[in-house]
C-alpha positions in Angstrom: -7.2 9.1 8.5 -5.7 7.3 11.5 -5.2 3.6 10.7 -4.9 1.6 13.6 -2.6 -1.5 14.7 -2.6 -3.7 11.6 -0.5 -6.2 10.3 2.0 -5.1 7.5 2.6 -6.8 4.3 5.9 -6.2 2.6 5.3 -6.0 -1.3 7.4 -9.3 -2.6 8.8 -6.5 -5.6 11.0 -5.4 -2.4 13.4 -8.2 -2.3 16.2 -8.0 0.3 16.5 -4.3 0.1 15.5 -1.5 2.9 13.2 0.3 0.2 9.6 -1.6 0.8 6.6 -1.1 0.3 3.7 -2.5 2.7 0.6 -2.3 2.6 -2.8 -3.2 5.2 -6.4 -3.6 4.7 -8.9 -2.3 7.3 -12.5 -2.0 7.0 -13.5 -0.6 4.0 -9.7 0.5 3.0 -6.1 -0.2 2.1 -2.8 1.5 3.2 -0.1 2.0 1.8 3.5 3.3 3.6 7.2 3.2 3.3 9.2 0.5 5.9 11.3 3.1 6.5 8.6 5.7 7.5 6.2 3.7 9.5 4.1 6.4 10.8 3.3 8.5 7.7 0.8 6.2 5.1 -1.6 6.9 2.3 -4.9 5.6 2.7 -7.4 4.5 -0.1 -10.6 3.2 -0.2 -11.1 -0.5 -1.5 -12.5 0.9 -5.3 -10.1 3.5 -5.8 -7.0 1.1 -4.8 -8.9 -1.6 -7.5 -8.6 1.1 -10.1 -4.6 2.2 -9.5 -3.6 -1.4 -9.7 -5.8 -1.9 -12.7 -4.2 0.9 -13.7 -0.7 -0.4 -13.0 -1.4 -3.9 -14.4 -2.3 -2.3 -17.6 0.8 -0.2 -17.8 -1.5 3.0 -18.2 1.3 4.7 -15.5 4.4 6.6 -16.6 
């Protein structure tokens, strides 16, 4: 899925370091990609990104 020019938000878990994480919404979707490899991203649509941070949140993740 090509995501087009959107603005970027680096996760605040990133601190100073060159390892971040950002992450876009668009339309009906998030992305998510690594700063240092702008072009390559995973996309997710809006429910399934609700669940993995549900997920996450309720530390059901190894």
């Amino acid at each position: 899925m090509q995501v087009p020019h959107l603005l970027w938000v680096k996760s605040s878990y990133s601190g100073t370091s060159s390892n971040c994480v950002e992450v876009t919404e668009f339309g009906h979707g998030v992305a998510v990609r690594d700063s240092k490899s702008p072009r390559g991203h995973l996309a997710f649509a809006i429910p399934e990104w609700s669940a993995f941070l549900q997920a996450v949140k309720d530390d059901e993740l190894d």
